[in-house]
N, C-alpha and C positions, 0 to 999 in steps of 0.2 A: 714512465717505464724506466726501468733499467739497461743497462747495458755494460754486461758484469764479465770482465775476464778470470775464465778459471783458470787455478794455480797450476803450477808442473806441469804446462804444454797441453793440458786435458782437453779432446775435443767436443767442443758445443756441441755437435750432432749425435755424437753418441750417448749424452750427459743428458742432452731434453728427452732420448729416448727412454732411460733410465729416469729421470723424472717423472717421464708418462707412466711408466711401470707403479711408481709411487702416487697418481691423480693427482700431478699437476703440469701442466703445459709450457714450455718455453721456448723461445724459436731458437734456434740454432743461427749463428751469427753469419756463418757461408752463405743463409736465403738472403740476409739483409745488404749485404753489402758486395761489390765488385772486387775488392782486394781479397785475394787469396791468405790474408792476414787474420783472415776476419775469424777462422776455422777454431779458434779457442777461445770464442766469447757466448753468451748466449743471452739472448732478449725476453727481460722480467717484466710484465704487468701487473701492477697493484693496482687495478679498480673495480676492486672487491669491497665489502664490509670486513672488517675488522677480525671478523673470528674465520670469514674465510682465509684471509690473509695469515693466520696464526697459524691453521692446519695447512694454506701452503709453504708457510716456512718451513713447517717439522715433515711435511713430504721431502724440499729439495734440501733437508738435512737427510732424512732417512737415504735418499738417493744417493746423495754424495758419500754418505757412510759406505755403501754397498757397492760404489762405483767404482771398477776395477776389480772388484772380486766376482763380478759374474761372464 
């Protein structure tokens, strides 16, 4: 897994929701962890094959393109 901080403050919970909009899932870094720090991060799994991993990347690209403008 990953454990990816997003850039400019952006928060992980509203980010995986926006990635779920695109089919693909990530957790939000607030469930994982006790520090209130945690709130801009979000938890990636790659144990997938290969080409699902490719169209999850071009989802939590699409997401992140669209994120904040909705």
């Amino acid at each position: 897994t990953l454990w990816a901080k997003l850039p400019g403050g952006a928060d992980g919970g509203a980010f995986a929701q926006a990635a779920l909009r695109h089919g693909v899932a990530v957790v939000p870094g607030r469930l994982l962890s006790a520090s209130a720090l945690s709130h801009g991060y979000v938890r990636i799994a790659y144990t997938q094959p290969p080409d699902r991993l490719r169209a999850a990347a071009d989802g939590l690209a699409a997401a992140w393109d669209g994120f904040g403008r909705c």
